[in-house]
N, C-alpha and C positions, 0 to 999 in steps of 0.2 A: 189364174191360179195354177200356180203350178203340177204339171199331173205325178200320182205315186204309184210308185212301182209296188210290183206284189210281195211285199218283204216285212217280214217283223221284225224290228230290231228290239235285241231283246239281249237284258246285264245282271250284273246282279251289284251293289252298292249298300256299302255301310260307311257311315261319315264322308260322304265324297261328294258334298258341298261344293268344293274348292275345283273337281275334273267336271263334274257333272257337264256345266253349260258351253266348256267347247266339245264334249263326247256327243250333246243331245242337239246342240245346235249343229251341228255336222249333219247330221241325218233327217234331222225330223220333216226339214222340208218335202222329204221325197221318201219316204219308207211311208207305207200302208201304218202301220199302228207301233206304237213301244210299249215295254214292258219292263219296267224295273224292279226287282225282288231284294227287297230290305229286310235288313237283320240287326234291331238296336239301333237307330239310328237318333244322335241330341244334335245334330248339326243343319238340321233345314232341309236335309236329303230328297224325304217328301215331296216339301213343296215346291222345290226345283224338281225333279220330274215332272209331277202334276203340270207346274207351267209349259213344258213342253207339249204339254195333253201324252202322259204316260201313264197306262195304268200303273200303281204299285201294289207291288201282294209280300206280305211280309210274312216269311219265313223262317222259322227256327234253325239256326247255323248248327251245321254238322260240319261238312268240309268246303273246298273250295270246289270240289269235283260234283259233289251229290246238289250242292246249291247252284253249279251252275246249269245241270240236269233239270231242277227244277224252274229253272226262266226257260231250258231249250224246251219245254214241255206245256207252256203256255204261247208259245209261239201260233195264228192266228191262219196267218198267208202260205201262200201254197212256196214261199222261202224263206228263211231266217238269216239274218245276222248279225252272230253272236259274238259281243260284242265286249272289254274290259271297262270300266268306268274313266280308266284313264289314256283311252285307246281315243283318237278321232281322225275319222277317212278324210284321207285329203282329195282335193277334188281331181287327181291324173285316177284314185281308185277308186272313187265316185263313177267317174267316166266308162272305166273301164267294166264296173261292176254292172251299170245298165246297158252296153255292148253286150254281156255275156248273158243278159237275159232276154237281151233281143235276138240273137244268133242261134239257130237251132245246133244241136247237138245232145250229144249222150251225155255229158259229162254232168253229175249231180251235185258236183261242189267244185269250189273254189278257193284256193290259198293264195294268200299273198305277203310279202312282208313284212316287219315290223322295224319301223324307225327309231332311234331312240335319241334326242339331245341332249347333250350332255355340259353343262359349264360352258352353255353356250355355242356347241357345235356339235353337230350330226354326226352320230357313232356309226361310221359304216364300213366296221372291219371289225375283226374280233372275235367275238363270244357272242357278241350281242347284236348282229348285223350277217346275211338275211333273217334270222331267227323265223323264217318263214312258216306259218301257219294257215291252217282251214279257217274259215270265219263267215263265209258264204255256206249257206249247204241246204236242199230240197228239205220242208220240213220232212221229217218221220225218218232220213234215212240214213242219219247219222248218233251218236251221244256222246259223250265226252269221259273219256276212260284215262287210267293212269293215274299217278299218287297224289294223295291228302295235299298237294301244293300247285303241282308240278304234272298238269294233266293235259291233253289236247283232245279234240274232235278226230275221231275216227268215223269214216262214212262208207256205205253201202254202194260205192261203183267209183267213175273215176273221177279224178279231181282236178280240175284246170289249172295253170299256175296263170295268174296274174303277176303285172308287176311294179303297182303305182302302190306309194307307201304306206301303213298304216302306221301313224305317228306314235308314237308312245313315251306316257309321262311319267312312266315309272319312278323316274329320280330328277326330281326339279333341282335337287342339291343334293351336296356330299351327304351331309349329315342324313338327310332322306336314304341313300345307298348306306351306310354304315347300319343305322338304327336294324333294318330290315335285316340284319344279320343273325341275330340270335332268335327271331321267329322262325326263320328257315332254316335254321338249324337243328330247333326241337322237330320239326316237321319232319327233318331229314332223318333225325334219330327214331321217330315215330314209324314212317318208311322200313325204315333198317331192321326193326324188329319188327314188324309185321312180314319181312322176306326173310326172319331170322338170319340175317349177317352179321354177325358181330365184328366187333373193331380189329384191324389187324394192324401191326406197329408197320409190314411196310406200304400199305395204301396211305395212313398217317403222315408216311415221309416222304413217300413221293408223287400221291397227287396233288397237292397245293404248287409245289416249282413246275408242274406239267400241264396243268391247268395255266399257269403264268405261260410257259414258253410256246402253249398252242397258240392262246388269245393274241399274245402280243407279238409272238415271232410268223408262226407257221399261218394263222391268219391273218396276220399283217395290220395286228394293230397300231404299229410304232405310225401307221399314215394319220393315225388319227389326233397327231400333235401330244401335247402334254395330259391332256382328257382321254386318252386312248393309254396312256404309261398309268395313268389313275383306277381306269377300268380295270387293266390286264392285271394291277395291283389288288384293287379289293376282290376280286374274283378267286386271286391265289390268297386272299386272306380269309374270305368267305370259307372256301374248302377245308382249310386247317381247323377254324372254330369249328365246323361239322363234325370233325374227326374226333376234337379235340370232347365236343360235347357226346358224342359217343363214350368217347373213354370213361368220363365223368360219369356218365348215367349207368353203365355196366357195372361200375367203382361203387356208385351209391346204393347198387341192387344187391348186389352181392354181400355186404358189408352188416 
């Protein structure tokens, strides 16, 4: 039998049926215990966890920040990692991950990349490539701050960089990256007024072409063939709906 490391891996999943069993079969051979934090869940969610042997504790959705506080908060092992539903370690960050807890040192967490496939090919340039993140971290000495969407692990000393991929299923298809558009949008306008910024005509106009020329020029997404001109594309289109849903919502407050 294989031996486990002192780690909880620990997510939080609504409807994610469809990521669960390559996120859960990644790990479970070798993590101490799991933990999945369900919200609404009609797709089987459950009882794929459970097969993994995961506890599930079902929790009442507020945001994506305070629910994933509550999975880092049930964590078990004297390490966590915290983990996206549609996130799975490949085995170079496997490797790498029980090196760093075999190796003495100060360091109390660990970052490492995030892959994305895209139409068939590995996005590794752009916007979307290292998107490097914590995901390792000592329990107790970290929690995950920043906005209603759009939040990361901040931790209490230093942080190793790893550098084997964590894959990521974000967008199995286009239609998957487009749909995702107008949720992160309201999120963005929810943001905007909670930091009271209201819409200005020239962020409007010129960060969607800026957003486009960093992705696809200055980080060199043009390498990433016709799916890297798609990326750099919706990304500058993403931006403008943001803005654009700003405008709208200011328009409809006022009126």
């Amino acid at each position: 039998m294989e031996a486990k490391l002192p780690i909880s891996a620990v997510l939080i999943a609504r409807n994610e049926a469809r990521n669960l069993p390559a996120c859960l079969g990644a790990v479970a051979p070798w993590v101490a215990d799991i933990t999945v934090v369900v919200n609404g869940c009609t797709d089987g969610t459950e009882e794929i966890a459970r097969g993994f042997g995961a506890a599930v504790v079902e929790n009442k959705w507020e945001n994506f920040r305070e629910q994933k506080n509550v999975a880092l908060g049930l964590a078990r092992s004297e390490w966590v990692l915290a983990l996206d539903a549609d996130e799975v370690v490949s085995p170079e960050l496997r490797a790498e991950i029980t090196a760093f807890l075999q190796a003495p040192g100060t360091d109390i967490a660990a970052s490492s990349p995030r892959l994305v496939t895209f139409l068939g090919r590995s996005i590794r340039h752009g916007d979307w490539y290292p998107d490097r993140g914590v995901r390792l971290l000592r329990r107790g000495q970290g929690r995950w701050v920043g906005d209603h969407d759009h939040c990361h692990l901040e931790v209490d000393g230093p942080v190793r960089k790893l550098h084997g991929d964590l894959h990521h299923g974000s967008f199995p298809t286009l239609a998957s990256l487009v749909n995702k558009t107008m949720f992160h949008a309201d999120n963005f306008v929810r943001t905007r007024r909670d930091r009271r910024r209201p819409w200005t005509l020239i962020e409007a106009v010129v960060r969607p072409p800026w957003r486009f020329f960093r992705s696809y020029f200055l980080r060199r997404g043009f390498l990433d063939g016709y799916p890297g001109l798609i990326v750099s594309t919706t990304i500058a289109y993403q931006t403008f709906i943001r803005y654009a849903r700003i405008y709208e919502a200011e328009r409809n407050s006022s009126s």
